[in-house]
BAMAR-231598 format. One record per residue (C-alpha): residue in one letter; x, y, z. Coordinates in steps of 0.05 Angstrom, whole numbers, padded with zeros to 5 digits, always signed. Example, Ala and Ser with C-alpha at 12.3 -4.5 7.8 and 13.67 -1.06 7.14 Angstrom:
residues 2
A+00246-00090+00156S+00273-00021+00143
end
This chain:
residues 207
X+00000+00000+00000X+00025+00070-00014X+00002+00133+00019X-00005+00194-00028X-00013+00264+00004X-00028+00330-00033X+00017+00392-00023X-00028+00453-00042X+00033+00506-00026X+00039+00509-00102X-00017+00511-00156X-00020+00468-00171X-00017+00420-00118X+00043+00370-00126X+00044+00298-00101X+00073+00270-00038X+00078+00195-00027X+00109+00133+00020X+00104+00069+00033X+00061+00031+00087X+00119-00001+00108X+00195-00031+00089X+00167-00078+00034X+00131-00018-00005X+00195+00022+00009X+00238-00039-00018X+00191-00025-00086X+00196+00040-00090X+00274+00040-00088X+00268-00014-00137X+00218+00014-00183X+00229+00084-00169X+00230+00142-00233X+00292+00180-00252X+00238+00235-00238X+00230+00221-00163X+00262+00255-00101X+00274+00215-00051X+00266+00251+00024X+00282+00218+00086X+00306+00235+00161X+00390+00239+00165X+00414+00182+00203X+00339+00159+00233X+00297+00108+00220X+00233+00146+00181X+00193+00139+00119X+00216+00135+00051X+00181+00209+00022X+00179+00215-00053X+00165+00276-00094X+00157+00263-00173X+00182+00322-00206X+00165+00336-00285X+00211+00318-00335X+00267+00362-00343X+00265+00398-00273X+00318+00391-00221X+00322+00392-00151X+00336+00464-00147X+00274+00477-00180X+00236+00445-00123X+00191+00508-00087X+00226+00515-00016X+00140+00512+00011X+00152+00442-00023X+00210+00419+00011X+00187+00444+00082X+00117+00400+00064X+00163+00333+00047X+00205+00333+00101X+00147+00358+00157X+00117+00295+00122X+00184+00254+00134X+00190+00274+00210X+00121+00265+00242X+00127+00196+00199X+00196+00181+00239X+00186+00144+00310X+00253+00178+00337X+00244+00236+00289X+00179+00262+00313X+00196+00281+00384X+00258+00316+00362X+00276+00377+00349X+00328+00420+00306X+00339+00347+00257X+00356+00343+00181X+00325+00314+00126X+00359+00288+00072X+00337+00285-00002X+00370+00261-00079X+00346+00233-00135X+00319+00164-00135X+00382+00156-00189X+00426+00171-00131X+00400+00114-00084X+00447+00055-00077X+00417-00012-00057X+00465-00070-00043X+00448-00157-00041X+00476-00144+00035X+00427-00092+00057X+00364-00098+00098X+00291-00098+00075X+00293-00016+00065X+00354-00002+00078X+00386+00048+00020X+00452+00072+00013X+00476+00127-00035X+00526+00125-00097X+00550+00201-00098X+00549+00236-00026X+00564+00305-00061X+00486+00299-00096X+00460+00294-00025X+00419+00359+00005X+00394+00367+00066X+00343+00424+00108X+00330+00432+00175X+00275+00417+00210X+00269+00459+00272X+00206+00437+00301X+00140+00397+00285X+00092+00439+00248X+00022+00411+00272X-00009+00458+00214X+00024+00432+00165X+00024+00358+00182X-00053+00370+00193X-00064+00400+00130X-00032+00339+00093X-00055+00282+00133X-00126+00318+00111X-00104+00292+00032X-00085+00224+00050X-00107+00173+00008X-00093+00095+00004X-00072+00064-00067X-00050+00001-00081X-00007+00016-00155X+00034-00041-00186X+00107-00016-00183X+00135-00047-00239X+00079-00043-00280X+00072+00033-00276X+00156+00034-00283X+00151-00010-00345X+00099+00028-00374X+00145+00096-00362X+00202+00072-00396X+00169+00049-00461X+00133+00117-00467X+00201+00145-00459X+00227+00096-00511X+00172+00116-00558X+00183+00192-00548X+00259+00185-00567X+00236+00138-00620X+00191+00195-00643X+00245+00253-00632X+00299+00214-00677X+00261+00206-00734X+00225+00277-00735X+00301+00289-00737X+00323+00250-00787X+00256+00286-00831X+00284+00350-00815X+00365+00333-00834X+00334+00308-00898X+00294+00367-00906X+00354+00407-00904X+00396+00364-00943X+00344+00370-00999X+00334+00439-00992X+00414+00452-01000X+00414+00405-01065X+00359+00451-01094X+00400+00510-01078X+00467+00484-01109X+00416+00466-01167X+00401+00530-01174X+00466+00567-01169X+00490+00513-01224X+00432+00537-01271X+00453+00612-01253X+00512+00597-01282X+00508+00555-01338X+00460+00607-01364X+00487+00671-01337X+00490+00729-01396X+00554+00740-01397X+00575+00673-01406X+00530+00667-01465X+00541+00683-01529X+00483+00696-01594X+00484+00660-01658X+00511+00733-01700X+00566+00736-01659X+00622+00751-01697X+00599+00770-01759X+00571+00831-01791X+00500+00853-01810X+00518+00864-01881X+00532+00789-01888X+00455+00785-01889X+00441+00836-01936
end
């Protein structure tokens, strides 16, 4: 089962989610999207928090009302977490998660610690964790099914991109042949590289 909470900060609203429990965060580290962000509380046990962003946005375009939603989300979801004050949150791309044969049931480790960021949490905000819990809905999504389904839409998009590209080169190609055409006609029939049938003789040879 995967929780799904709504973050209205922004218009519009983005997506929150998390597993029930280690299993559903063992899928989602498996089947994650390069398009997920991965939030969780710095060296505490806590839920797995995942924002999808769009395609092509970073996390530096995440809204800062965004990231104080996720990781308020991430700390009241924390046993340890929640009655603590002045923590950190971490969050990275799902690319950036490293799972290992020798890890536990959840358990994620990363492959670059320099694409790591963190915020501070300085207190629970009731309001806030209020406000979301008020969105919370249960789903129960297939994982790999949704992943698999991602990646040939992506593969069909490229597909798609290369051969309005290939169109376009051979637009252009055709378009330059038809102009070298043309400057080859200019020439062959330019006037001054022409010459008329009484050239070189004299109108009385008619006469």
């Amino acid at each position: 089962m995967v929780f799904y909470f709504q973050s209205n900060v922004v218009s519009p609203p983005v997506l929150l989610f998390m597993g029930e429990d280690k299993h559903e965060n063992e899928d989602l580290i498996k089947w994650g999207w390069p398009e997920d962000v991965w939030f969780h509380v710095d060296k505490l046990s806590s839920a797995h928090v995942y924002l999808r962003l769009k395609p092509g946005q970073t996390l530096d375009d995440i809204p800062s009302a965004v990231l104080d939603d996720a990781a308020q989300l991430v700390k009241a979801n924390s046993i340890t977490g929640n009655k603590m004050n002045d923590l950190d949150v971490v969050y990275t791309m799902w690319s950036n998660l490293k799972k290992t044969p020798a890890m536990e049931v959840g358990q994620v480790g990363f492959h670059k610690e320099k694409e790591i960021r963190k915020i501070r949490v300085a207190k629970r905000i009731n309001e806030v964790v209020t406000r979301l819990n008020k969105t919370k809905k249960e789903e129960h999504p297939d994982f790999r099914a949704e992943r698999e389904n991602r990646d040939r839409l992506e593969r069909e998009d490229k597909k798609k991109q290369l051969r309005e590209q290939k169109e376009r080169e051979k637009a252009e190609e055709k378009r330059k042949q038809e102009e070298a055409e043309l400057r080859s006609y200019s020439t062959l029939f330019n006037t001054e590289n022409m010459k008329l049938n009484t050239d070189g003789y004299d109108s009385d040879d008619f006469m």
